[in-house]
Residue frames as a rotation matrix with the C-alpha (Angstrom) as fourth column:
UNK 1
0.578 0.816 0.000 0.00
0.816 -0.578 0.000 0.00
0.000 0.000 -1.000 0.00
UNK 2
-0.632 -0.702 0.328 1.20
0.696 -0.700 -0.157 3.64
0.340 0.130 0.931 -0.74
UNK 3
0.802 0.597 -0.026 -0.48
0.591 -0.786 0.180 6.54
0.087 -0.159 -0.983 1.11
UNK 4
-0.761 -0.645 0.068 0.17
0.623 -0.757 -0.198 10.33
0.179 -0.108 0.978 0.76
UNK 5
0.201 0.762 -0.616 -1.86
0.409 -0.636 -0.654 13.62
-0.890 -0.121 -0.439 1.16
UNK 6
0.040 -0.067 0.997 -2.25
0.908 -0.414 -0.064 15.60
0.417 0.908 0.044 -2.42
UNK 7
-0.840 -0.298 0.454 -2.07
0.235 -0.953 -0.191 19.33
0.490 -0.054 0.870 -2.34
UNK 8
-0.296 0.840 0.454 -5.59
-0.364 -0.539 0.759 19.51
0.883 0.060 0.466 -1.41
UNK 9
-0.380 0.166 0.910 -5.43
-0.921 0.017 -0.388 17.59
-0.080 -0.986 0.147 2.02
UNK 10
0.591 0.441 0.675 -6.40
-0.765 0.572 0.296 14.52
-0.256 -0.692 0.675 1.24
UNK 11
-0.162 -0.391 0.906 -5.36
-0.673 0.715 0.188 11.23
-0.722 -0.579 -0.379 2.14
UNK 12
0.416 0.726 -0.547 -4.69
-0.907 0.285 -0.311 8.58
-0.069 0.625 0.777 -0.27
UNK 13
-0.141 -0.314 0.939 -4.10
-0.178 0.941 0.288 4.72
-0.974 -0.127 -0.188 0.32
UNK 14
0.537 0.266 -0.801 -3.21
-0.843 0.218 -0.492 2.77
0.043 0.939 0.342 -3.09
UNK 15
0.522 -0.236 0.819 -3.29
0.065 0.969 0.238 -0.79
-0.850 -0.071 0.522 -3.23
UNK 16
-0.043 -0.605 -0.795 0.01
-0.930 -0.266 0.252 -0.92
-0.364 0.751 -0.551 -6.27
UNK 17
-0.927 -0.239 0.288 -0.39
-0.017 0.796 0.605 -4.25
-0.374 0.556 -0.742 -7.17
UNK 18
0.386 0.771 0.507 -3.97
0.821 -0.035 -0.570 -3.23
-0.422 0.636 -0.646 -9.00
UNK 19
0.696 -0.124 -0.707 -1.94
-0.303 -0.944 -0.132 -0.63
-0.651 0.306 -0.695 -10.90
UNK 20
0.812 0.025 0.584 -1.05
0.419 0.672 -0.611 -0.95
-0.408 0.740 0.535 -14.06
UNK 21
0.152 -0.942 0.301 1.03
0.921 0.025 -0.388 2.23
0.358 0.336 0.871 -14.67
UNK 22
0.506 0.653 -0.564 1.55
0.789 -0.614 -0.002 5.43
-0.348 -0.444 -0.826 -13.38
UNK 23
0.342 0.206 0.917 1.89
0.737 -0.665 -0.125 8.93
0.584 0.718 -0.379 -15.11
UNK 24
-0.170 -0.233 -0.958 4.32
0.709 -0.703 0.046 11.85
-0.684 -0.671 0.285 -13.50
UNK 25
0.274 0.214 0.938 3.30
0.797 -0.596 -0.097 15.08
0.538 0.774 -0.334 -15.37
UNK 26
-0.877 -0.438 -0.199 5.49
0.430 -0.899 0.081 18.81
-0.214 -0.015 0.977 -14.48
UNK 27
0.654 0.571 0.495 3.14
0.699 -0.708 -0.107 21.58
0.290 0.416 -0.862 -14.41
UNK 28
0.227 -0.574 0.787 4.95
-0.058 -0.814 -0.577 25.09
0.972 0.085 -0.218 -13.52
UNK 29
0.203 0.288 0.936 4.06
-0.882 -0.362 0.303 24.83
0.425 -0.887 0.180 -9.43
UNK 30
-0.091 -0.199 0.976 4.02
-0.821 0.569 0.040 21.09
-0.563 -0.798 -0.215 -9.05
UNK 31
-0.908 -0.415 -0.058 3.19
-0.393 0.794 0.464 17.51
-0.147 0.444 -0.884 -10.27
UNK 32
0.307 0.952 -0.004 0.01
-0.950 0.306 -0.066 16.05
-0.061 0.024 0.998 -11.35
UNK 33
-0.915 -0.366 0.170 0.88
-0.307 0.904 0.297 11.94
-0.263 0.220 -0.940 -10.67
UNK 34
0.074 0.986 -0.152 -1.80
-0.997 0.071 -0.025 9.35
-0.014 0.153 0.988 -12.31
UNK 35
-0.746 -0.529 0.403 -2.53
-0.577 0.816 0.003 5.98
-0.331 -0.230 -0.915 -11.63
UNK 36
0.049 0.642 -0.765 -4.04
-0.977 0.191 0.098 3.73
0.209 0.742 0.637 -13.88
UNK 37
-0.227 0.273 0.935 -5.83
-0.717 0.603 -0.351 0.66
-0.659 -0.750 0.059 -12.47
UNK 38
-0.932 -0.005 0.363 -6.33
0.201 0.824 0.529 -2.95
-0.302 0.566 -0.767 -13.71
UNK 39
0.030 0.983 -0.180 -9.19
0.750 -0.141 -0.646 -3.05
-0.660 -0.116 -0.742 -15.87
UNK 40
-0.646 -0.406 0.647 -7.94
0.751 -0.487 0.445 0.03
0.135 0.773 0.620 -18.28
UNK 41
0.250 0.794 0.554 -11.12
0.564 -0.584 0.584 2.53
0.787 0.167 -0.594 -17.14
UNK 42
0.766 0.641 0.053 -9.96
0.525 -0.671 0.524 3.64
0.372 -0.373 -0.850 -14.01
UNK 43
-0.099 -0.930 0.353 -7.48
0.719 -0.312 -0.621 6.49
0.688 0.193 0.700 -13.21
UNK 44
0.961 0.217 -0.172 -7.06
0.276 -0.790 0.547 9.00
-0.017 -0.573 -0.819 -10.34
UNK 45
0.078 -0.317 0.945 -5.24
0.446 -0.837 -0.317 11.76
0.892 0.446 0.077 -10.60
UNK 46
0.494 -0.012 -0.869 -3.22
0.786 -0.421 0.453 13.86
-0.371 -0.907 -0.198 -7.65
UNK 47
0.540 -0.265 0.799 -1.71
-0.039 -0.956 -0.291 17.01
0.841 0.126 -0.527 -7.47
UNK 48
0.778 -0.365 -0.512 1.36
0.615 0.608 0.502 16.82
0.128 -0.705 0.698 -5.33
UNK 49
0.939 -0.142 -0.313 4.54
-0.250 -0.907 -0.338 18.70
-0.236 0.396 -0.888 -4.63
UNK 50
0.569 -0.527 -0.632 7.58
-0.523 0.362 -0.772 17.88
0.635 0.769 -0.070 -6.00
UNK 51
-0.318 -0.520 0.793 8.68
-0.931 0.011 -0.366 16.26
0.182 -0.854 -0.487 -2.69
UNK 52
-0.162 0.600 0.783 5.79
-0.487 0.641 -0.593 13.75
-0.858 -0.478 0.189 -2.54
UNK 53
0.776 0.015 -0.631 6.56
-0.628 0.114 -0.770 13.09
0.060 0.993 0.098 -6.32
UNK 54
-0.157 -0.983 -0.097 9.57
-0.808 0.184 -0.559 11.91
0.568 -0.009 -0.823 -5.40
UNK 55
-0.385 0.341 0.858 8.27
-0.854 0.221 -0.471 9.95
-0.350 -0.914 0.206 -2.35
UNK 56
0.870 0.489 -0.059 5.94
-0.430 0.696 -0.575 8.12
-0.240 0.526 0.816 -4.72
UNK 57
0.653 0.030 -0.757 8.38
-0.616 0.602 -0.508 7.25
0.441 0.798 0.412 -7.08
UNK 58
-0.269 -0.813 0.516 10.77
-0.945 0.119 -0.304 5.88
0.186 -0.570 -0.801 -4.38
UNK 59
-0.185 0.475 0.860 7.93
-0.716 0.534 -0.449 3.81
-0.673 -0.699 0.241 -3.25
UNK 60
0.776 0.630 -0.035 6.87
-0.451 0.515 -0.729 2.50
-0.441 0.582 0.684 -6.48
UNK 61
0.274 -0.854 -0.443 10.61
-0.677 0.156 -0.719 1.95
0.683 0.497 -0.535 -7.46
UNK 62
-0.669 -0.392 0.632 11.51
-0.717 0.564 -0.409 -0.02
-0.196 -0.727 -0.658 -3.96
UNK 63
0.044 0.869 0.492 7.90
-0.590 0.420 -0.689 -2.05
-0.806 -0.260 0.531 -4.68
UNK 64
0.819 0.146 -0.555 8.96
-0.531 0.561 -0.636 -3.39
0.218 0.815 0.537 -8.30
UNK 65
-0.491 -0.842 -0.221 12.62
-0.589 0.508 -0.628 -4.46
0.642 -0.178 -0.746 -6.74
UNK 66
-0.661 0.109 0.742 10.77
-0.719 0.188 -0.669 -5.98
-0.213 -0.976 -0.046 -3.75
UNK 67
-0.722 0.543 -0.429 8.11
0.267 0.790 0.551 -7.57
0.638 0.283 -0.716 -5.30
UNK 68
-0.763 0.174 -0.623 5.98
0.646 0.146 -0.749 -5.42
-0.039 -0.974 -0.224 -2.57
């Protein structure tokens, strides 16, 4: 499981092994990250700052070496 807060306060728990890929996107201020779920329809979208961008991908990098 991966939880952060987004820019907007909230809280988000993501089960990564129903994720298929995820999406880091630069805007001027910060990061917009997406995660796309098994199943190909569903995607959610955060706004983050470039700290918790990082954070993610740490997690999601340590989780494909791990197998976690």
């Amino acid at each position: 499981m991966l939880q952060f807060t987004d820019l907007n306060d909230i809280l988000h728990v993501v089960h990564i092994r129903n994720v298929t890929h995820v999406q880091f996107r630069e805007t001027p201020n910060n990061f917009v990250v997406s995660f796309h779920f098994i199943g190909g329809q569903y995607v959610v979208p955060a706004t983050v700052n470039a700290e918790t961008a990082s954070f993610i991908a740490e997690k999601l990098v340590g989780a494909i070496v791990t197998g976690k």
